[in-house]
C-alpha positions, 0 to 999 in steps of 0.5 A: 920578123913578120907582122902580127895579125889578128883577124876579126871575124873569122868564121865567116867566107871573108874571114875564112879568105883573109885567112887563106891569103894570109897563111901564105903571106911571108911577112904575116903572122896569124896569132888571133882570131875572133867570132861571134857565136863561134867564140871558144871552138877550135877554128879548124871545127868552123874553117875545115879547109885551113889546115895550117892554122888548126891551132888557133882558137876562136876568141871574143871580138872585143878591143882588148884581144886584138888591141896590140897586133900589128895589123887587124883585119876586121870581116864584119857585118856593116855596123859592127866595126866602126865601134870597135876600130874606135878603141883600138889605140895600139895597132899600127895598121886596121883594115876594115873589109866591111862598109863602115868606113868606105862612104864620104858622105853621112848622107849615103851612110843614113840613105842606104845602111842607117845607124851611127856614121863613121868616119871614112878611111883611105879606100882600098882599090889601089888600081882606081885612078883619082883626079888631082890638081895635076892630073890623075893619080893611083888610089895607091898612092893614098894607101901608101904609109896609110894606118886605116883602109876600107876594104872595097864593097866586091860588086862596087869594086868590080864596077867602079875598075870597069868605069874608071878609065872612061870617065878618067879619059872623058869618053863615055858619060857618066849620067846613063850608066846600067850594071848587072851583075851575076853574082854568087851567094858566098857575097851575102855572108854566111849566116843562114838564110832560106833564100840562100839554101841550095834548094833555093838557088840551083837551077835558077837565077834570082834577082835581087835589091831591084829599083835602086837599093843595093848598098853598094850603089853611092859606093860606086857613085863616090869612086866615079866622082873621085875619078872626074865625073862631072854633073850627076851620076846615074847607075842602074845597078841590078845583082843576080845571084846564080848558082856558083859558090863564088864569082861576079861577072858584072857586064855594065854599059854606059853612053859614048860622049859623042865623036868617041872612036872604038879607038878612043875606047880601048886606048883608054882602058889600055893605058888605065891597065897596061902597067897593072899586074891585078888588073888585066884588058882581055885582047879584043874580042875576048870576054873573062869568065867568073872560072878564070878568076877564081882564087885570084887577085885578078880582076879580069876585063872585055871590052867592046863598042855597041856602035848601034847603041852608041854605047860602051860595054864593059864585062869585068869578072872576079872572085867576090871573096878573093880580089873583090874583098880580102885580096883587095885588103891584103893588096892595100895593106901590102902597099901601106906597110910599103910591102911589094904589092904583090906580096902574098897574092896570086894571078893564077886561078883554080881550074876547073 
């Protein structure tokens, strides 16, 4: 019998992806969705491309319409879940794709989001490696069984799966580390916005949370730290929206720890990946591109070692919407309910 699924939020590119993803899983049954503004129109009217679920009818985003599902995926702005997964008391298992639950610490919360704090749920990038008394683990291994998860932050995904292996292995430093990201628009949601028009994106490439305010900053900051990182953490993160609907090619650099080979490089991000089926280490010299991942649950990875510089040069691609959001949700929620993990979920893209 499948699982009954509710998703919250579903007009939006996040809601629409979960959706998509979802109409394909063999042990998920879509029986509600919920908007803000969109409540009481057909969803077929707001999502025109899920046409296999043109029966379904937007509903209010209150406790009471998805209390009593057995899986809820909440696609909401930061803020807006934390309350509502507070009163949820007959779902077996929530998946929060938003930011309210991903950050440990209330001070980062109150830095970079402001408002009420909630509490942190299991974080859902299975593929991140976690120190432990014995060694390191796979973030997997605390979904597993797990009744709550925060769905990653797409950029602080994409970098955090591009640093892990080397501070995992010890071989580059994490107090020197640069990010920027070309990044498109559909990561910023869906409401509108004049800076997202068209008019105002094609034939340019736009800066933005320049000198150290993207939200998704202490995020990577924490999945850094979880993976062993000693001292202090310094990123200097830069995102650049560009003319695609969707896709992040995030290319980040960080210092070699001195007496680091190019062979102690690329043994370390092979032996963090070999064994992953989301995650793939391009041959040498071969760089991904934001296309090969599009609609994939693929994070897509080059690697190279300026020798000049001393530094390691990571170039992660993938789709924002597909793994860097609701496929990362649907991935972990596989792994909680003790599905297969791939389970619903694609390694091939759609070209061109």
């Amino acid at each position: 019998m499948a699982y009954s699924v509710a998703v919250a939020g579903a007009s939006g590119y996040a809601g629409g992806e979960l959706l998509r993803l979802l109409a394909a899983h063999p042990e998920c049954e879509v029986r509600t969705v919920t908007g803000h503004s969109s409540a009481g129109r057909p969803l077929i009217e707001v999502q025109p491309h899920l046409r296999s679920l043109g029966h379904l009818v937007l509903q209010e985003t209150t406790p009471q319409v998805l209390d009593g599902h057995d899986i809820v995926f909440f696609a909401l702005p930061h803020g807006a879940s934390g309350e509502l997964t507070a009163q949820l008391s007959e779902v077996r298992l929530a998946v929060d794709c938003g930011a309210d639950h991903r950050l440990r610490s209330a001070d980062d919360w109150e830095t970079f989001y402001g408002g009420a704090f909630s509490e942190p749920w299991e974080y859902g990038v299975p593929e991140l490696l976690v120190a432990g008394d014995h060694g390191h683990v796979r973030q997997r291994e605390m979904l597993t069984g797990a009744q709550r998860i925060a769905a990653p932050g797409c950029n602080a995904s994409t970098v955090a799966l591009s640093l892990v292996p080397g501070i995992a292995s010890g071989v580059i430093e994490p107090d020197d580390i640069v990010s920027v990201l070309a990044v498109g628009p559909s990561g910023a949601g869906k409401a509108a916005k004049t800076h997202l028009l068209g008019a105002e994106l094609m034939g340019t490439a736009n800066p933005y949370a320049v000198g150290g305010s993207h939200r998704h900053i202490p995020e990577i900051r924490q999945s850094l730290r979880a993976a062993g990182a000693s001292g202090e953490t310094r990123i200097s993160f830069t995102p650049v929206l560009v003319p695609m609907s969707r896709g992040i090619l995030a290319t980040t650099t960080a210092r070699l720890v001195p007496g680091t080979s190019a062979a102690d490089v690329r043994r370390a991000w092979t032996d963090a990946y070999a064994d992953e089926y989301f995650v793939h280490l391009l041959p040498e010299g071969v760089m991904p591109r934001t296309a090969d991942a599009l609609g994939a649950n693929t994070c897509l990875i080059g690697l190279a070692v300026d020798e000049a510089a001393g530094r390691v040069v990571v170039v992660a691609a993938v789709d924002n919407l597909a793994k860097g959001t609701a496929g990362a949700a649907i991935q972990s929620a596989n792994i909680a309910l003790g599905l297969p993990e791939a389970t619903g979920l694609s390694v091939n893209g759609v070209a061109p």
